[in-house]
C-alpha positions in Angstrom: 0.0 0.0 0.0 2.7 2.6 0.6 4.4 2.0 -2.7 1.1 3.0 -4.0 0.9 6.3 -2.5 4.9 6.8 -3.5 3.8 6.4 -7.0 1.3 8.6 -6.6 2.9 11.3 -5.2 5.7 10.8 -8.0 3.0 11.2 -10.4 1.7 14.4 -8.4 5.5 16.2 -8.9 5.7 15.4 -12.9 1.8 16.6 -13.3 2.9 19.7 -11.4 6.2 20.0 -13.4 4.5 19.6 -16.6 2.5 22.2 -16.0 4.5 24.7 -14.6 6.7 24.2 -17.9 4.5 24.0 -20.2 2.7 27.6 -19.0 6.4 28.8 -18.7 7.3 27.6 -22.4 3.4 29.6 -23.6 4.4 32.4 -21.6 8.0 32.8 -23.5 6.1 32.7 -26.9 3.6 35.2 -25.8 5.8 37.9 -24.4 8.8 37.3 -27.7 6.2 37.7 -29.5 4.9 40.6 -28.4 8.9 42.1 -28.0 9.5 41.2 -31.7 6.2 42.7 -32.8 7.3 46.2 -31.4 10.7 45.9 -33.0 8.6 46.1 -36.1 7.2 49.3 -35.6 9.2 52.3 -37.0 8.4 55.8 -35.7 7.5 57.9 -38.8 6.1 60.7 -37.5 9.5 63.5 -38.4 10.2 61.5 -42.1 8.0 61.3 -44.9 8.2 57.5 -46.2 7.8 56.4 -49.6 6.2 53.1 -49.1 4.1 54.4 -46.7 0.1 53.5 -47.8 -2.9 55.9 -47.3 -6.5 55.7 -47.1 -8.0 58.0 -50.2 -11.7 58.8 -50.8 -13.1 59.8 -54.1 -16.7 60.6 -54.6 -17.2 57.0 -56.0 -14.1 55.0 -54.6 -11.9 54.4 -51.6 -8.2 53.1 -52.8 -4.3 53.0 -51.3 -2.5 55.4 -52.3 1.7 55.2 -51.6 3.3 58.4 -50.1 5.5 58.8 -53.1 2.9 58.6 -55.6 0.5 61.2 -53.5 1.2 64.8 -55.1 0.5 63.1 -58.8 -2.9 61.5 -57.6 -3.7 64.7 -56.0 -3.4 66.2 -59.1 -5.7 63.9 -60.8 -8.1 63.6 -58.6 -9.0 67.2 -57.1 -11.8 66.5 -55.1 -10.2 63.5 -53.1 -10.5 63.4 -48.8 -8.3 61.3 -46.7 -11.1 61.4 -44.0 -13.2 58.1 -43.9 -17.1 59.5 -44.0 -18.9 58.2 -40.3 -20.4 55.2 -40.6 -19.0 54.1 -43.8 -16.0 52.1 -42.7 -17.7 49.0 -43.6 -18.1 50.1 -47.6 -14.8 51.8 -47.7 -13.4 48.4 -46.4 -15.5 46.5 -49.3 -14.1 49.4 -52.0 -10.4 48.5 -50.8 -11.0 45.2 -51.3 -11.8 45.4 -54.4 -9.1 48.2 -55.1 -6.6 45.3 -53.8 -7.9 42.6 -56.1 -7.9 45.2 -59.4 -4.1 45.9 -58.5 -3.4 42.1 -58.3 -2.4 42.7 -54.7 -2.2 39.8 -52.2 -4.0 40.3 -48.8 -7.2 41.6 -46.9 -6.8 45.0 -46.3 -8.9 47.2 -43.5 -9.2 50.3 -42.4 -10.1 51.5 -38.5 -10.9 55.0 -37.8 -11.2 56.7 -34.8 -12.3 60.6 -34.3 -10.0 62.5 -32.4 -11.6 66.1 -33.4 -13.7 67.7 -35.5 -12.5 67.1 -38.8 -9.6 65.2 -37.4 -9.4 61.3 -37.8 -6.9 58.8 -36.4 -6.5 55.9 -39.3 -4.9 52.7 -39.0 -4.8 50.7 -42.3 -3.8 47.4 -42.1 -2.8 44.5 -44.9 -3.1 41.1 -43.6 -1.9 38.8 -46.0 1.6 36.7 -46.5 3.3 39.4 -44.2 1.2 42.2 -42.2 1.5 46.1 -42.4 0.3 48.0 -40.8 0.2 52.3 -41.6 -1.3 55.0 -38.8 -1.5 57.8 -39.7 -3.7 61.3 -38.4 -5.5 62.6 -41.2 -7.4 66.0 -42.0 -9.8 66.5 -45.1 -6.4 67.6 -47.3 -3.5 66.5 -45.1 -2.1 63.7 -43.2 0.4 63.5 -40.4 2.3 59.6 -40.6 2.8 58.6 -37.7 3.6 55.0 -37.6 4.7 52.1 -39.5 5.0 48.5 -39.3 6.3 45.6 -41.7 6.2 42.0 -40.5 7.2 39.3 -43.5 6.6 35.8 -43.4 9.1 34.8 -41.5 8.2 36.6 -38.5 6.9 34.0 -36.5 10.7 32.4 -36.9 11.8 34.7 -34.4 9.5 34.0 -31.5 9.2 30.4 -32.3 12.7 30.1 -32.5 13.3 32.1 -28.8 10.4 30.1 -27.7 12.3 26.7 -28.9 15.6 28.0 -27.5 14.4 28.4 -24.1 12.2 25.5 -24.0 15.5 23.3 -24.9 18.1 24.8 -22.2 14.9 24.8 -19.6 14.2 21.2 -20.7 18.0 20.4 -20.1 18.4 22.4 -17.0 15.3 20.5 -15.9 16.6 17.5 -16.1 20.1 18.3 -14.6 18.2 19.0 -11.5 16.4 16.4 -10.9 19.5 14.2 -11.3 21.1 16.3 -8.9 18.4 16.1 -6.3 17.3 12.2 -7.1 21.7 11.6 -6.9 21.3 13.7 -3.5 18.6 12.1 -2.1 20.4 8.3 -3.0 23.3 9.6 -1.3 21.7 10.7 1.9 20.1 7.2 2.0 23.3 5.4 2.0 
C-alpha cells in the first residue's frame, strides 16, 4: 500500500512540473512575440516614407495610395479626402478590397478610424496577407500627419518560435540536470 501512494505522489511532482513548464514555455512565446512585434514598428512621424500607404476617398471610390505617388494623384483627382465619411467604414473596407484585387495585390486590407476632433481622424490601415502592415497615420480633409509604420514578412513568427524553442530546450536540459542532482542527492543521503 505505501508503494502505491509513493507512486502517486511521484505522479503528483511530474503533473505539477509539466505544467508549470508547459505555462512557462506559452508564456516565452507570448511575451517574444509581443517584443519582436514592437521591434517592427518604426516611428515615422518626423520622415516622410515612400512606401508608406494611405487611405483616399473619391466621390465613387476608396483606394491605397503610396506616399510617393501622392502629389501626382492629388493632381488627378482634385476632389479627393483622406477622411473616412462616419459610418461608412464597412463600404470603404469592401471598395479596398476590391481596389486590392484590381491591383493584383495579395491580402485583406482594413481600415479602422477613430475621431480625435472635428474634422480630425486617427487611421490605422492594415494589410493582412503573406506578411502584415500595418500604416497610422492622423488625417485631415487635405492633409495627413504619418505617424507610424510597421512591416512583419513571413518569417516573422521564426523569431519567437525560435526564442520560444531556445528556451524550452536549455529549460528542458536544465530541468533535467536537477532532478538528477536532487534524485543523486537524495540516493546519497540514504546510504
Amino acid at each position: 500500500m505505501v508503494q502505491n501512494s509513493i507512486n502517486w505522489k511521484k505522479l503528483k511532482r511530474s503533473l505539477i512540473l509539466f505544467v508549470v513548464f508547459t505555462s512557462f514555455i506559452i508564456l516565452t512565446f507570448a511575451v517574444s512575440w509581443k517584443y519582436f512585434e514592437k521591434q517592427a514598428e518604426q516611428d515615422v512621424t518626423n520622415t516622410n516614407p515612400k512606401y508608406f500607404p494611405i487611405v483616399v476617398i473619391t466621390s465613387d471610390k476608396s483606394e491605397v495610395v503610396l506616399m510617393e505617388d501622392l502629389e501626382k494623384y492629388k493632381q488627378n483627382n482634385p476632389s479627393f479626402s483622406f477622411l473616412i465619411p462616419n459610418g461608412k467604414v464597412e463600404l470603404i473596407n469592401a471598395q479596398l478590397i476590391e481596389d486590392q484585387k484590381r491591383r493584383g495585390g495579395k491580402g485583406i486590407p482594413k481600415v479602422v478610424t477613430e475621431t480625435i476632433a472635428d474634422g480630425k481622424q486617427l487611421i490605422e490601415f492594415e494589410i493582412m496577407g503573406d506578411g502584415f502592415f500595418l500604416s497610422k497615420y492622423e488625417a485631415r480633409d487635405k492633409e495627413i500627419k504619418p505617424l507610424m509604420f510597421k512591416l512583419s514578412g513571413v518569417g516573422f513568427v521564426f523569431f519567437p518560435c525560435g526564442i520560444t524553442f531556445l528556451v524550452g530546450f536549455v529549460g528542458y536540459f536544465l530541468l533535467r540536470f536537477i532532478l538528477w542532482f536532487v534524485k543523486r542527492r537524495q540516493n546519497v543521503e540514504l546510504v
